[in-house]
N, C-alpha and C positions, 0 to 999 in steps of 0.2 A: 943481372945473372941470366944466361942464354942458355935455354934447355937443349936436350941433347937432341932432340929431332930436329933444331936450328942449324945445328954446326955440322950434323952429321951429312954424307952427299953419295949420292949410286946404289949401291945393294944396300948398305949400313943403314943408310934412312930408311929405306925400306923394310928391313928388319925391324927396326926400332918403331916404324908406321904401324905395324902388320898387331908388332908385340901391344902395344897401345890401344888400337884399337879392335882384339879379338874380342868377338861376343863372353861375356862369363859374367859370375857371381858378385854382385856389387858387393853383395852384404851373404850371409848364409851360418847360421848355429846349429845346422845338422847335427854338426861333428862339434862334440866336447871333450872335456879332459874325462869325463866317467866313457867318454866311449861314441859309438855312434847311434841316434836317436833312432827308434824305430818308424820309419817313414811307412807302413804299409797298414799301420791302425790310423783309425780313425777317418777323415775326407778331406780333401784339398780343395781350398776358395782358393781362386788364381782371380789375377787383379791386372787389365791389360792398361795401360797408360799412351800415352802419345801425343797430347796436350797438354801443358803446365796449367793451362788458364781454367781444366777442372777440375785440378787436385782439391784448391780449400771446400768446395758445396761436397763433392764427394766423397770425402771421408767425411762430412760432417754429419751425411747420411747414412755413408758406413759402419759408422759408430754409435747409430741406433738399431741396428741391426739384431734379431733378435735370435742367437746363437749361441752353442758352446763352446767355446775358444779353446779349451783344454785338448780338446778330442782334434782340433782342425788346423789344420798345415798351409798355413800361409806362403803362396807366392803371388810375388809382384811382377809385372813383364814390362821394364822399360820399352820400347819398339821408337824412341828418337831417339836426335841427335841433337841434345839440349841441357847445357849445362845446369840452368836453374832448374829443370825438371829435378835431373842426376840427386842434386842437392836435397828437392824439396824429398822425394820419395825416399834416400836412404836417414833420412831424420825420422819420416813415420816409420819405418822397418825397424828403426833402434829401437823406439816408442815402444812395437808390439811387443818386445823380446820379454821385456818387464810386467810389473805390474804396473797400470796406470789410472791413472783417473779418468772414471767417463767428464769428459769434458760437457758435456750436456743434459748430465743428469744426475743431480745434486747428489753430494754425501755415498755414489756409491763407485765400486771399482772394477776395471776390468778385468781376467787373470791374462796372464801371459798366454798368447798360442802356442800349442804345440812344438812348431816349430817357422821360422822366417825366412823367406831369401828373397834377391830382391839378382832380378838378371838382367843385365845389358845387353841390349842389342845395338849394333853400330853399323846394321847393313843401310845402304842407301836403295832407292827405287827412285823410278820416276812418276810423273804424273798418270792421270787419268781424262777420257774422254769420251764422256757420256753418250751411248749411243749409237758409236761407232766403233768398227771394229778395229782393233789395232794391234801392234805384236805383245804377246804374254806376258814378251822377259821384257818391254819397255814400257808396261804400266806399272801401277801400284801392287796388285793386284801379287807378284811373288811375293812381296811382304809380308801380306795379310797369310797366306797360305805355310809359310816359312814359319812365321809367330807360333800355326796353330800347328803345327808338326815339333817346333821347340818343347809348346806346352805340353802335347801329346808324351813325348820324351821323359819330360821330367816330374809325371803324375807316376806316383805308387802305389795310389790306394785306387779302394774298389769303386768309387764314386768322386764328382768334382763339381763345383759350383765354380761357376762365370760371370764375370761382370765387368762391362767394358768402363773405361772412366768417365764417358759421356750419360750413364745412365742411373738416375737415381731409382731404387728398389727399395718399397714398403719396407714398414719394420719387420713384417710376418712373414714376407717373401721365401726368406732361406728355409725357415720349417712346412710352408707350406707347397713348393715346388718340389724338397724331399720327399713327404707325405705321397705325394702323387707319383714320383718316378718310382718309389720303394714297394707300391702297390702290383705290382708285375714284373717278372723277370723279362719281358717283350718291351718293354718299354725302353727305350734309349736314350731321349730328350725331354724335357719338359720348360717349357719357355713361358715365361711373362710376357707382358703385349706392351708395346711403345707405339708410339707413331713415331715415323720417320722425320726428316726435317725439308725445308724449304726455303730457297732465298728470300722469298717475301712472308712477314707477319702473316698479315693477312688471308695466307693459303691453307688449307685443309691438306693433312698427309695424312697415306696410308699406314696401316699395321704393319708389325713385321713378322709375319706371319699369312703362309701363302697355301692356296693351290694352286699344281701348275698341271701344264700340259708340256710336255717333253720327249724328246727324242734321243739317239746318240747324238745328235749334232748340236742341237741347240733346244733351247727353250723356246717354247713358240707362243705360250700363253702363261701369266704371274698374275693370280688373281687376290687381290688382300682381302685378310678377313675382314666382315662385317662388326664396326664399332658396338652395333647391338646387343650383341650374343651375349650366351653366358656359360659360366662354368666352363670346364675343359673340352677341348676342344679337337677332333685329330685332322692334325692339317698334313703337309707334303714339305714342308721346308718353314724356317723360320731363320732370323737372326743370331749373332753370335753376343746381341747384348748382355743377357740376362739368363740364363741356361742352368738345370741342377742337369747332369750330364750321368751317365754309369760307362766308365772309362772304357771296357771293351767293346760296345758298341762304335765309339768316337775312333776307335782303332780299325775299325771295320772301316768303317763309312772312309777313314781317311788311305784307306788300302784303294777302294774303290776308286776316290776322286783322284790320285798316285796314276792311276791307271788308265782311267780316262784323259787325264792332264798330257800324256803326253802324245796322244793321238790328235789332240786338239791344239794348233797352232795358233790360233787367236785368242786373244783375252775377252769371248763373247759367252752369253750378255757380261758385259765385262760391268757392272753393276751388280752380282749376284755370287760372288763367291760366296758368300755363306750360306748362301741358295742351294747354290749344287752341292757342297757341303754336307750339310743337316738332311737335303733329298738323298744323297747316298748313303745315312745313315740309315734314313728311313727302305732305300733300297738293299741293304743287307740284312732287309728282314726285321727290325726292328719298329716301335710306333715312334712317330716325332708326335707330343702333345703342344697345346697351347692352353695356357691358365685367362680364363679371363677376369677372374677374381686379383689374380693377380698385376694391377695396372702400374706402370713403370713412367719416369717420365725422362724426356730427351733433352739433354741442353745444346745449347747453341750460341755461339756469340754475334752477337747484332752492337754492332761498333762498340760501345764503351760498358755495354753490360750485356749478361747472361740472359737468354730468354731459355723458356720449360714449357716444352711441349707436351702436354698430357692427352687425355682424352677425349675431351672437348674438342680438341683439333683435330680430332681422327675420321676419316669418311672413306668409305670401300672403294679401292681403284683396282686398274687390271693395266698391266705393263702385255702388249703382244706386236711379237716381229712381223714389219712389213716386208714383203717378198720383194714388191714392186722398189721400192727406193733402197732395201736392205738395208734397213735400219730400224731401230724401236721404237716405238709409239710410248711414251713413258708417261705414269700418271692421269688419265684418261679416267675421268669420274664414271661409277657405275650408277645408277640411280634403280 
C-alpha cells in the first residue's frame, strides 16, 4: 500500500508534507466531555526531550520525584525528528492520564495529573560550532530559542518547573526549588547546579551556573560557580536544565532576548543561549538563584553506555573572549 505523500507530486505533495509535518498536540486531555479543564490552577512541570536514549533512566528518576500530581499540569516538548522517540513519549503521556503504579515503589500509587499533553515539534536546524562565530539562522541555536518561546506560549499558570531529559533531579528538588522561588515576589529563577559535560571521562566540567561580564554586544567574561559553596546562591545566568520558573518574569526576560535577537546577527557566544536567556531575566529586574543543596546530575553517552556526571566532576572555570584571534577561550580552569 503507497501512502499519499508517495503518489502525490507539485503543490498536492506539498500540502500533504506541510499537513503531516505541522508542529501540534500529540496527545492532549485539556478538553473533555464534562468541558474544558481549568488550566490556570495549580503549576505546570514541562518535560523538554530530544534524545530517545534518555527517556528509560529519566523517568525512572521522574517517578521518584516528590510532588503533587493532582495540582500540576503536565507537558512534554518533543524538539526531534524521531520516530521511536514519538512512540516511547506518547505511551508515558497515556501512562500519566490514569491512575498508575509507582513502578519503584512497592504497594503504592500514583494519581493521575491534572492534566497531559505531549507537543511535537518537526522543525529542523542545523549544526553548531563551538567558538566561532557563525550565522544565527544556520545554527542550532533557533531551535533551542523557538522551543522556549513554544513553552513560553503554552504555560497558564502562575509558576512552572523545568526539566531537560538529560538531567536527573533529587527526589526533593521540586518542593525544594518551589520553597525558594515562593520566598519573594523578586525572584524569577531558581536553578539546581549540574556540571556540564565533556568528550573525555576523565575531565572536570563546570556548573551551570554563572557570573558574567557583558555588554550589548557580546559576553566577554562566563565565570562558573565554585563546586564548593553552599546554600543558594545569586548568580547572573544559569542553565535551562532544571529550573522552578514564575512564568511572568520568563515572559519578561524573553521580551528582552526578542529584542536584543534581532540587533545581533551572529549566533555569539553561540554556546550560551540560555545564558543570555536566564541574564535577561535577571535584567528585567528580577533575582536568578542557584540551589546548591540542590545537586542534579548530567547524562551522557559514551559508546554503549550512559555516563552521570555529578559533583565530583565539577571544578570552577571561566569561558572569556579573545579580542586578538576573536574567538573564546572555553573552559580554562580557575584555581
Amino acid at each position: 500500500m503507497v501512502c499519499k505523500l508517495c503518489k502525490a507530486k507539485g503543490k498536492r505533495r506539498e500540502e500533504i508534507k506541510a499537513r503531516m509535518f505541522k508542529p501540534r498536540f500529540l496527545v492532549d486531555n485539556t478538553v473533555t466531555k464534562r468541558g474544558t479543564k481549568n488550566m490556570k490552577k495549580g503549576w505546570t512541570m514541562v518535560l523538554t526531550f530530544s534524545r530517545p536514549w534518555c527517556v528509560r533512566p529519566f523517568f525512572r528518576a521522574f517517578e521518584k520525584l516528590e510532588f503533587d500530581r493532582s495540582k500540576c499540569h503536565l507537558l512534554i516538548y518533543n524538539n526531534a525528528n524521531n520516530v521511536y522517540l514519538d512512540r516511547l513519549l506518547r505511551m508515558k503521556a497515556k501512562r500519566y492520564m490514569q491512575y498508575h503504579k509507582m513502578k519503584y515503589r512497592r504497594g503504592r500509587y500514583y494519581k493521575p495529573f491534572a492534566s497531559v499533553r505531549l507537543y511535537k515539534s518537526f522543525r529542523k536546524y542545523g549544526g553548531i560550532v563551538f567558538g566561532q562565530e557563525v550565522s544565527f539562522d544556520k545554527s542550532k541555536l533557533p531551535g533551542i530559542a523557538d522551543m522556549q518561546r513554544d513553552i513560553a506560549g503554552m504555560i497558564t499558570t502562575k509558576f512552572f518547573f523545568q526539566i531537560e531529559d538529560d538531567t536527573i533531579v533529587p527526589p526533593w528538588g521540586v518542593r525544594r526549588l518551589f520553597r525558594i522561588l515562593t520566598r519573594s515576589k523578586r525572584t524569577g529563577v531558581v536553578c539546581g547546579v549540574e556540571p556540564t559535560r565533556s568528550p573525555r571521562p576523565t575531565d572536570k566540567a563546570r556548573l551551570g551556573a554563572y557570573y558574567l561580564k557583558r555588554t550589548r554586544k557580546r559576553i566577554w567574561e562566563r565565570i562558573s560557580l565554585d563546586p564548593k559553596l553552599r546554600y543558594v546562591q545569586d548568580v547572573d545566568a544559569v542553565g535551562f536544565y532544571c529550573n522552578a520558573v514564575r512564568t511572568e518574569a520568563w515572559l519578561k526576560g524573553m521580551a528582552l532576548f526578542d529584542k536584543e535577537m534581532k540587533r545581533q546577527k551572529t549566533a555569539e557566544p553561540n554556546w550560551a543561549i540560555d545564558t543570555l536567556w536566564t541574564n535577561d531575566v535577571k535584567r528585567s529586574g528580577y533575582k536568578v538563584l542557584a540551589d546548591m543543596e540542590t545537586p542534579c546530575m548530567h547524562m551522557q553517552i559514551m559508546g554503549n553506555s550512559i555516563m552521570f556526571w555529578a559533583m565530583d566532576k565539577a571544578v570552577k572555570k571561566i569561558d572569556y573572549y579573545v579580542r586578538k584571534y576573536k574567538v573564546y577561550a572555553q573552559g580554562v580552569v580557575m584555581r
